[in-house]
C-alpha positions in Angstrom: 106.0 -75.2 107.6 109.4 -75.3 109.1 111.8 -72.6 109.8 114.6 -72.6 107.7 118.2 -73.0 110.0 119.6 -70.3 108.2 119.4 -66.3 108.4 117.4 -66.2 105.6 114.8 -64.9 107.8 116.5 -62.4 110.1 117.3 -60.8 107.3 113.8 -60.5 106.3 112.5 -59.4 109.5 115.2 -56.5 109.5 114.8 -55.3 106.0 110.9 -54.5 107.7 112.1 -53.2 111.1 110.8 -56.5 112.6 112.9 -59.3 113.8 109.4 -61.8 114.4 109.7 -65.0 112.3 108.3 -64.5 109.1 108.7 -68.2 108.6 106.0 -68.6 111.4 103.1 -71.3 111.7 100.3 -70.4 109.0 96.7 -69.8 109.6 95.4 -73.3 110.9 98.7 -74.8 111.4 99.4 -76.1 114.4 102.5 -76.0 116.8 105.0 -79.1 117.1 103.3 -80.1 120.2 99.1 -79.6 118.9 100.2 -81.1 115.7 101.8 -84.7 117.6 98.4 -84.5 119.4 96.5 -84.9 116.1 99.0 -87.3 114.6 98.9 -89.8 117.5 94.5 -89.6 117.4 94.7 -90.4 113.8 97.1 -93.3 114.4 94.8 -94.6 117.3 91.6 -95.1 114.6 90.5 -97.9 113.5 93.1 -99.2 110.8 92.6 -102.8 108.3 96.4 -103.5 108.1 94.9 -105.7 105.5 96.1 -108.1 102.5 93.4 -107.3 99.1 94.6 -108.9 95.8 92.4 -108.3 93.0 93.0 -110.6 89.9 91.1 -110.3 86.6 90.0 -113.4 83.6 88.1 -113.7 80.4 84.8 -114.5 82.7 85.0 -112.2 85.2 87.2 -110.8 88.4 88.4 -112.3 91.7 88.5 -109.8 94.7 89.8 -111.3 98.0 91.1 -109.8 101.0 91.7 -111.0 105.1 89.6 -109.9 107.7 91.4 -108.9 109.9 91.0 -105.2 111.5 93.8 -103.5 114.0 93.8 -101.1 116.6 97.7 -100.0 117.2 98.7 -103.2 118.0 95.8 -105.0 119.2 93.6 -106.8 116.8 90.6 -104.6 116.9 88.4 -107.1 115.2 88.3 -110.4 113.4 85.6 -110.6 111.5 85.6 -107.2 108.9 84.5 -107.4 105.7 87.3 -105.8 103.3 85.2 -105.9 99.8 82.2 -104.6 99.0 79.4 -104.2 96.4 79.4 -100.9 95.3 78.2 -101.2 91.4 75.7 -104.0 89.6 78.8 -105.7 88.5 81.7 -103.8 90.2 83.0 -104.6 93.4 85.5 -102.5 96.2 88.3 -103.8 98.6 89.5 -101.3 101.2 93.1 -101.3 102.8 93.8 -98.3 105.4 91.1 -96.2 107.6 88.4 -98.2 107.8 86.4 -94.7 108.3 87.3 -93.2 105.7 86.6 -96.6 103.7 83.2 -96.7 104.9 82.5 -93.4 103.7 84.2 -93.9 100.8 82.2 -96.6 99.9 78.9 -95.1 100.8 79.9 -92.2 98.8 80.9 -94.5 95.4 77.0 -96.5 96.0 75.0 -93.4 95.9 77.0 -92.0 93.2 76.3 -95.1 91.0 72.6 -95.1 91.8 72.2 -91.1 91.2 74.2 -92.0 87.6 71.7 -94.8 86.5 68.6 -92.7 87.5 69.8 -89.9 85.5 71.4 -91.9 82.3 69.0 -94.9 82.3 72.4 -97.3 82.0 74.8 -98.7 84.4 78.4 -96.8 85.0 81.4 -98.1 83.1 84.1 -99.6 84.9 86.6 -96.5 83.7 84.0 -93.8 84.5 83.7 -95.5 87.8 87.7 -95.9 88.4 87.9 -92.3 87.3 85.4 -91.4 90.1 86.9 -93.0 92.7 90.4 -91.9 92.0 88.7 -88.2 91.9 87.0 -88.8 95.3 90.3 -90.1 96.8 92.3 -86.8 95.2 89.6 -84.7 97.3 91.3 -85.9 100.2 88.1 -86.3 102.3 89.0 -90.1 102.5 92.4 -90.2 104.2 93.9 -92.9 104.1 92.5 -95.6 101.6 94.2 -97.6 99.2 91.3 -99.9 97.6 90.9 -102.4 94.5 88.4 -101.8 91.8 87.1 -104.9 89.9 84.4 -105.1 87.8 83.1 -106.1 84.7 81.2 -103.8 81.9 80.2 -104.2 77.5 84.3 -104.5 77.4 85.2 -107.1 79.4 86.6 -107.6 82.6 88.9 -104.9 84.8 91.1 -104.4 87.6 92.0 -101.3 89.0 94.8 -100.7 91.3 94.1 -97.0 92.7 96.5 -95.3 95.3 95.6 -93.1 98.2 96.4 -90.1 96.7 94.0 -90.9 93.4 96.5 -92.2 91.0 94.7 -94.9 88.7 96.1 -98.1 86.7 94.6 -100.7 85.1 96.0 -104.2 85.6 95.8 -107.7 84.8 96.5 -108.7 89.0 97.3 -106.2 92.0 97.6 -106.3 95.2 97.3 -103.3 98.3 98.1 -103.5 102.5 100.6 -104.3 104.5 100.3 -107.9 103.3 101.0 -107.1 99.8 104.8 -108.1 98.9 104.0 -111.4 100.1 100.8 -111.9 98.1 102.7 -110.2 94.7 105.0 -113.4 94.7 102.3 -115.1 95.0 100.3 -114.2 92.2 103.5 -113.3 89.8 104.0 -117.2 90.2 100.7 -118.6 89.9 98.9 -116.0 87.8 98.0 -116.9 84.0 96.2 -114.9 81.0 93.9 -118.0 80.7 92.4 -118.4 84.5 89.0 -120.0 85.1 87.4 -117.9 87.4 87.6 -121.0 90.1 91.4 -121.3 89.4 91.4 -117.4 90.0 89.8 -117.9 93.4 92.3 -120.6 94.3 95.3 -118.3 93.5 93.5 -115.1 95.5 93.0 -117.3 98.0 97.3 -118.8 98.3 98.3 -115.6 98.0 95.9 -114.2 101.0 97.1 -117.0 102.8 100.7 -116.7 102.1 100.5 -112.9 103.9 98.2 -113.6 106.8 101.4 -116.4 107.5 103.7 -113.7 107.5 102.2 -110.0 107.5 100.8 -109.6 111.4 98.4 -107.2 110.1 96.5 -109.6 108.2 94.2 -112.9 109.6 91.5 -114.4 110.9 90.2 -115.9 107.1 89.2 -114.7 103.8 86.1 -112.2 101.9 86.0 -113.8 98.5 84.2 -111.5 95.9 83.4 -113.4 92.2 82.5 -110.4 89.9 81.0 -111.5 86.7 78.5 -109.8 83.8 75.3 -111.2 86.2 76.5 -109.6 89.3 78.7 -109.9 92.5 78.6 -112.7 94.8 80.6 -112.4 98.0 81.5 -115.2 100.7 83.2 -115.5 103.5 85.5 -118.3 104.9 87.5 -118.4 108.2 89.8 -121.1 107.3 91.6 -120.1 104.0 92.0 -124.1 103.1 88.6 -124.4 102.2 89.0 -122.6 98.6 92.7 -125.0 98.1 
């Protein structure tokens, strides 16, 4: 909390015979210099800079993202996988800490499994969006911006869910660093009546069309198929191979 320039607060202090700062750091608040500390350890994690595009048809949903992890400004690996199974027929990317994804992701697993023991049935993909945005509002997983796709008795969804828990359902999205270039992408190529191959093919240009410009994103493609029989993910270095 920041003390205001103003007198506002002398005049406080004198109205109780005490000229201290009433304005003054709270309980657990740290001073300017403790609290640059913390800043610059969070920003020396593990980060995915990351391009994810999500993109949904009549069959199913396309999940796709880079693999590409960073470290500052070193490449901190090449080979991560951004998009993961976390439902029967429901499917995760991650953008942004890639602890707090993993735990995220562990979390949203167990979660499903403990719902299907109890219920007998599978989660529905806006009970499981509504989870997932309430995990994210908890803010135990700072900083994750992921992609839900899945498919459930009404058809096929995407999710676009922001770090803070806010929730939308959409035909295409996109999250990461990457992300304006992949929009054009898809606003260009993307039609109500994709095939879930011609899907794959457009997730896959506009993946490609960031790693070529966004320096946080590279080094290939995770390409998740969602459909009513389950989730299939693959892996390719060179993005050409799905054009």
């Amino acid at each position: 909390m920041r003390t205001p320039t103003s007198g506002f607060a002398d005049e406080l202090g004198q109205r109780d015979g005490d000229n201290s700062n009433v304005f003054g750091p709270e309980l657990g608040e740290f001073s300017g210099e403790g609290h640059q500390s913390g800043t610059d350890a969070d920003d020396a994690g593990m980060k995915t800079g990351t391009t994810t595009v999500g993109l949904k048809t009549d069959e199913g949903v396309v999940l796709a993202t880079d693999m590409r992890a960073s470290l500052g400004n070193m490449v901190s690996s090449k080979d991560v996988q951004k998009v993961e199974e976390i439902h029967p027929t429901g499917a995760l990317t991650i953008a942004g800490s890639v602890s707090a994804a993993q735990n995220l992701i562990s979390s949203l697993q167990a979660e499903v499994r403990l719902y299907e023991a109890r219920r007998g049935e599978d989660m529905s993909m806006q009970a499981l969006s509504t989870l997932t945005g309430n995990f994210l509002r908890s803010g135990a997983f700072l900083i994750v911006s992921p992609i839900l796709g899945g498919v459930d008795d009404e058809g096929s969804h995407i999710y676009s869910i922001d770090a803070l828990g806010g929730t939308t359902e959409e035909e295409y999205t996109v999250t990461g660093s990457g992300s304006q270039f992949a929009l054009g992408v898809l606003e260009q190529h993307y039609e109500d009546d994709l095939s879930l191959d011609e899907a794959e093919e457009v997730a896959a240009r506009a993946i490609k069309s960031a790693v070529e410009r966004d320096l946080a994103s590279g080094n290939g493609i995770n390409v998740a198929v969602v459909t009513e029989d389950g989730v299939d993910v693959s892996k390719y270095k060179d993005i050409d191979q799905l054009l």
